[in-house]
C-alpha positions as CSV (number, residue, x, y, z in Angstrom):
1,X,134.0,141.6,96.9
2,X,136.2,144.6,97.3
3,X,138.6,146.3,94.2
4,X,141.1,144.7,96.0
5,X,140.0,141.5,95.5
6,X,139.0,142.0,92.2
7,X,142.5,142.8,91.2
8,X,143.7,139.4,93.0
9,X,141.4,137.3,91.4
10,X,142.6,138.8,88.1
11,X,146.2,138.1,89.1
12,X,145.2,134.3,90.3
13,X,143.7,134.0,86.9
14,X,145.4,131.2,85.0
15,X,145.1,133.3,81.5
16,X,145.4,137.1,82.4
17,X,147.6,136.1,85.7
18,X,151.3,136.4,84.1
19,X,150.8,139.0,82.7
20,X,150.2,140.7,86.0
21,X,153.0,142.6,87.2
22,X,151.8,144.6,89.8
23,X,147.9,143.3,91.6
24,X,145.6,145.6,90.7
25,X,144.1,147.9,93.8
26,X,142.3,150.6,94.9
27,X,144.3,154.0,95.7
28,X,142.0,156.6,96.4
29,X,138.8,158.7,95.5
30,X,139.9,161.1,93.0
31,X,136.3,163.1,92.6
32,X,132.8,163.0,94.1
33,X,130.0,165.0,91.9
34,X,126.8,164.9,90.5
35,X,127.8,162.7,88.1
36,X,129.6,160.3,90.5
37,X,132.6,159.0,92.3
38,X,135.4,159.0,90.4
39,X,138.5,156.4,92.2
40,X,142.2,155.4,91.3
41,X,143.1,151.8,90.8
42,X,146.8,151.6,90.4
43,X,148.3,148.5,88.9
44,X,150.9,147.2,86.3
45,X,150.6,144.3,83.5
46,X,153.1,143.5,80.4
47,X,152.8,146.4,78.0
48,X,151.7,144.2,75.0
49,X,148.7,142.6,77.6
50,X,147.5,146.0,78.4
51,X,144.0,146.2,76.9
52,X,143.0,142.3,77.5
53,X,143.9,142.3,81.2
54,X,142.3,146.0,81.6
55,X,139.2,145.1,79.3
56,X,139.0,142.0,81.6
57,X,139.1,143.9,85.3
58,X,137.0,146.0,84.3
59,X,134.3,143.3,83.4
60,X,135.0,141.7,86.6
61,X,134.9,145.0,88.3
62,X,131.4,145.5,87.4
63,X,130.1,142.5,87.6
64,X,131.2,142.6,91.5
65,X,129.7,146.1,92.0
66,X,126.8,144.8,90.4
67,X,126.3,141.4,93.2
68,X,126.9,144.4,95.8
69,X,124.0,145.9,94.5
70,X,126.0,149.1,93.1
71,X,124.6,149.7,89.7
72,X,126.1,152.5,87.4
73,X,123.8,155.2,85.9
74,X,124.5,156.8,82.9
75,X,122.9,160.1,82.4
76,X,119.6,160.4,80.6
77,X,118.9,163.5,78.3
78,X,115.6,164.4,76.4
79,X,116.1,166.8,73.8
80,X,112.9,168.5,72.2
81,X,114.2,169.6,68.4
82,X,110.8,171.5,67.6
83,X,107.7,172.4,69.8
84,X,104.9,169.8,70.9
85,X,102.3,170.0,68.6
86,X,99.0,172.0,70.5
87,X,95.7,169.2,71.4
88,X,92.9,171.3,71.7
């Protein structure tokens, strides 16, 4: 399942789906670095939907990267706040 189709589904939904203006879809990649692609999705629901319908894609959009076998990593830090004790 592409972004694309993500956003259609979203706009086929029978809750989220009127208040889709404009189907969601992929523009572009925006950045590539170590810590990862970064893309654009461009698309428009009812101002006073905003954070439903985009709480919702994003769900969905993860869950689809997820079946494709895409998983997200988030970075992993170890932080030492005083030496390791000495084992003699």
């Amino acid at each position: 399942m592409s972004i694309d189709d993500v956003g259609a589904a979203l706009a086929d939904d029978p809750v989220f789906g009127p208040a889709v203006l404009e189907v969601p879809r992929f523009m572009s990649v925006t950045g590539i670095g170590t810590d990862g692609v970064r893309v654009l999705i461009w698309g428009r629901v009812r101002a006073t939907d905003r954070f439903g319908a985009e709480g919702v894609f994003r769900g969905r959009l993860l869950a689809a990267l997820s079946d494709a076998g895409i998983d997200l990593v988030t970075a992993q830090r170890v932080q030492l706040t005083e030496p390791a004790p000495v084992v003699s």
